[in-house]
C-alpha positions as a Python dict, from the first residue, in 0.01 Angstrom:
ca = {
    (1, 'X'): (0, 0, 0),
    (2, 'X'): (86, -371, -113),
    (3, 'X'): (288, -420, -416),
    (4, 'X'): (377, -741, -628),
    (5, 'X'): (749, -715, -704),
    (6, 'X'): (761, -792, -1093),
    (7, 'X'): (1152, -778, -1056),
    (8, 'X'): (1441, -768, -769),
    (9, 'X'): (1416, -505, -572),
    (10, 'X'): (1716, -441, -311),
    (11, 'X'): (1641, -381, 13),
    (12, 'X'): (1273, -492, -58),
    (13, 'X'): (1197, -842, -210),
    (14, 'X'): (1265, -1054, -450),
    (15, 'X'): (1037, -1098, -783),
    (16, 'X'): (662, -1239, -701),
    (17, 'X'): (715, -1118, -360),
    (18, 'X'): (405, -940, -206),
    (19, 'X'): (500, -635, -17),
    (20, 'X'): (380, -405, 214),
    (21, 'X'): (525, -12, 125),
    (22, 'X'): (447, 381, 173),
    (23, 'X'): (218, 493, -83),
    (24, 'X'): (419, 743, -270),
    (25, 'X'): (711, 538, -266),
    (26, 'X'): (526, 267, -450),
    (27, 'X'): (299, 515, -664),
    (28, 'X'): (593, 689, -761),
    (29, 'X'): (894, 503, -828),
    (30, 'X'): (842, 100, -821),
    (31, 'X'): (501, 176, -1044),
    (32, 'X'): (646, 378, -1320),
    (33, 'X'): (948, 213, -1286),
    (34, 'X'): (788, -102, -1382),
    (35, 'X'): (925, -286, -1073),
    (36, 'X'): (655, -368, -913),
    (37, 'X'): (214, -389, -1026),
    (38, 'X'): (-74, -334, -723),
    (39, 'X'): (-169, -637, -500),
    (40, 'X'): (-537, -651, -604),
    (41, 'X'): (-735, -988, -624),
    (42, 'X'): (-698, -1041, -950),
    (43, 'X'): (-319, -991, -946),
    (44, 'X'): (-246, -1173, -647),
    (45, 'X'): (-447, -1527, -834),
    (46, 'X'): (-202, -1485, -1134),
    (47, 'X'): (105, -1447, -944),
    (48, 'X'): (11, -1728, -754),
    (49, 'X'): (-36, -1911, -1152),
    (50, 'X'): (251, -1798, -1230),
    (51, 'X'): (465, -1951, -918),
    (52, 'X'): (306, -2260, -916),
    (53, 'X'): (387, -2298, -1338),
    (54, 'X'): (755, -2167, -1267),
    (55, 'X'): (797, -2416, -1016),
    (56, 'X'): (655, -2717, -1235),
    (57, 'X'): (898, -2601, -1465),
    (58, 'X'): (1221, -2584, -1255),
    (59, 'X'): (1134, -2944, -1093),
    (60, 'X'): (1116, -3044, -1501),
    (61, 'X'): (1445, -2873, -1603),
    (62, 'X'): (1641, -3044, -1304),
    (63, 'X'): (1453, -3420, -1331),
    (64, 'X'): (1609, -3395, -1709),
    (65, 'X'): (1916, -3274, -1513),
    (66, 'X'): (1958, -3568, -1340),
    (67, 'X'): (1823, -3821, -1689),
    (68, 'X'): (2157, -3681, -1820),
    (69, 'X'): (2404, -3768, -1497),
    (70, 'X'): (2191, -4090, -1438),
    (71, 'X'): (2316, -4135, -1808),
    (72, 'X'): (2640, -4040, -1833),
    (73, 'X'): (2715, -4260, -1494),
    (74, 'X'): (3048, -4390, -1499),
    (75, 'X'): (3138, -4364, -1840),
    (76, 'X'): (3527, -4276, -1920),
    (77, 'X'): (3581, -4075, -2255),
    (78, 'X'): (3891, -4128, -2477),
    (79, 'X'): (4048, -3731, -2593),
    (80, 'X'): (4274, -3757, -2866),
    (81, 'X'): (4550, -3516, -2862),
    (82, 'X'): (4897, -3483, -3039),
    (83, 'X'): (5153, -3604, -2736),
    (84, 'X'): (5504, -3554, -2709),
    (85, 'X'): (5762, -3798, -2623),
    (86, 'X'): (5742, -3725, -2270),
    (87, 'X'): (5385, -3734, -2288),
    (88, 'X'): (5317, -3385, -2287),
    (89, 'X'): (5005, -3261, -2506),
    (90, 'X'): (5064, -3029, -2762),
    (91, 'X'): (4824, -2760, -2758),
    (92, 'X'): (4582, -2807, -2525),
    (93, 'X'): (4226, -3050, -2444),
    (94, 'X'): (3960, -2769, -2449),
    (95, 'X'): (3589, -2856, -2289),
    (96, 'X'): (3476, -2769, -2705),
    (97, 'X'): (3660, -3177, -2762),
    (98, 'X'): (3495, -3289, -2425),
    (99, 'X'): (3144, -3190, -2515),
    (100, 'X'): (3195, -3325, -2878),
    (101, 'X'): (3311, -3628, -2738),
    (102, 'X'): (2983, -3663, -2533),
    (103, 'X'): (2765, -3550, -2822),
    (104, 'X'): (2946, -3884, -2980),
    (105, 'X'): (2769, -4081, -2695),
    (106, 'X'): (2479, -3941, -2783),
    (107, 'X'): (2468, -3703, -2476),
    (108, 'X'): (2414, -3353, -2543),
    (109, 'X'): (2556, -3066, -2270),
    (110, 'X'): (2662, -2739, -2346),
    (111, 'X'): (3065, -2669, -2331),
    (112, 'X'): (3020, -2342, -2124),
    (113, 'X'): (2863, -2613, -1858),
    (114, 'X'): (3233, -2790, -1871),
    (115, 'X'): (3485, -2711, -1628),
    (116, 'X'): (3800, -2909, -1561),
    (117, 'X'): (3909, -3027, -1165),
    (118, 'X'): (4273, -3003, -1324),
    (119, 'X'): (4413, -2884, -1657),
    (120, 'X'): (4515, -3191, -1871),
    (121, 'X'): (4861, -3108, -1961),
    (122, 'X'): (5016, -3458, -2019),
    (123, 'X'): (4861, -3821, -2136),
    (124, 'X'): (4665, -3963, -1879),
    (125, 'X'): (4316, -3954, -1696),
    (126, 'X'): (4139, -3661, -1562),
    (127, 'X'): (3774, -3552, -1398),
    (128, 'X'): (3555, -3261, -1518),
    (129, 'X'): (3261, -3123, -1354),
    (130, 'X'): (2961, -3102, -1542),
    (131, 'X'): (2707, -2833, -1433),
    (132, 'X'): (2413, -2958, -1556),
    (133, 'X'): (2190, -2739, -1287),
    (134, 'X'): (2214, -2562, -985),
    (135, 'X'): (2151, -2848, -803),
    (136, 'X'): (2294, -3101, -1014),
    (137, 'X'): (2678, -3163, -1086),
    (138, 'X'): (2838, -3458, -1250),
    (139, 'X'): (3164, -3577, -1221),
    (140, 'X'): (3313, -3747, -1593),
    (141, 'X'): (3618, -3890, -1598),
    (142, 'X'): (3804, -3869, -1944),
    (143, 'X'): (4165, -4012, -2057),
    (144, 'X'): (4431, -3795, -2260),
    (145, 'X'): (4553, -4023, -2561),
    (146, 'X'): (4810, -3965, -2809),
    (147, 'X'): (4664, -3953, -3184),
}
């Protein structure tokens, strides 16, 4: 009996994948489960849709990806934070001040996307990754500055 896999499936497939199992195993558990619909023609041509659409999409999402590193480039932010007199920060520079400083360059990228090579803990420069897709991280570089 060939199933289409609607869903992950361990041991099996992954979703959209067309397999080949026993009959009762797929009539009675992936069916009623909802894990998985039959391989007929008409299923097959709107998986197939579906794939190619999903895939149109993905190249989409990671070309704007890249718009925003291409952007971004080489730029160096300024963070203001309350310093001590041996240039220690006070508090601490959160990815939250990062993103807002980007949003002030007119870039837009979601803080949980931030993540920081080192913690800034004094005045100076620093890199953070950006994770702007699964195939495309940016390095921005960003100085610590006393208020």
């Amino acid at each position: 009996m060939e199933v289409i896999l609607k869903d992950h499936v361990k041991g099996l497939g992954e979703k959209n994948d067309i397999v080949t199992v026993k009959p009762g195993y797929g009539r009675n558990y992936l069916l009623p489960q909802g894990l998985a619909i039959l391989a007929d023609k008409s299923n097959k041509k709107i998986v197939a849709e579906n794939v190619r659409q999903a895939a149109h999409k993905a190249d989409k999402i990671q070309g704007d990806a890249q718009a925003i590193a291409d952007k971004i480039g080489d730029m160096v932010l300024e963070i203001p934070a309350k310093v001590g007199e041996t240039g220690k920060i006070f508090g601490r520079v959160t990815t939250l001040q990062l993103a807002d400083a980007l949003a002030s360059k007119g870039i837009e990228v979601e803080r949980k996307r931030i993540s920081f090579d080192q913690e800034p803990s004094t005045a100076g420069e620093y890199t953070a990754t950006l994770n702007l897709h699964k195939e495309v991280k940016h390095q921005v570089r960003f100085n610590v500055v006393a208020e």
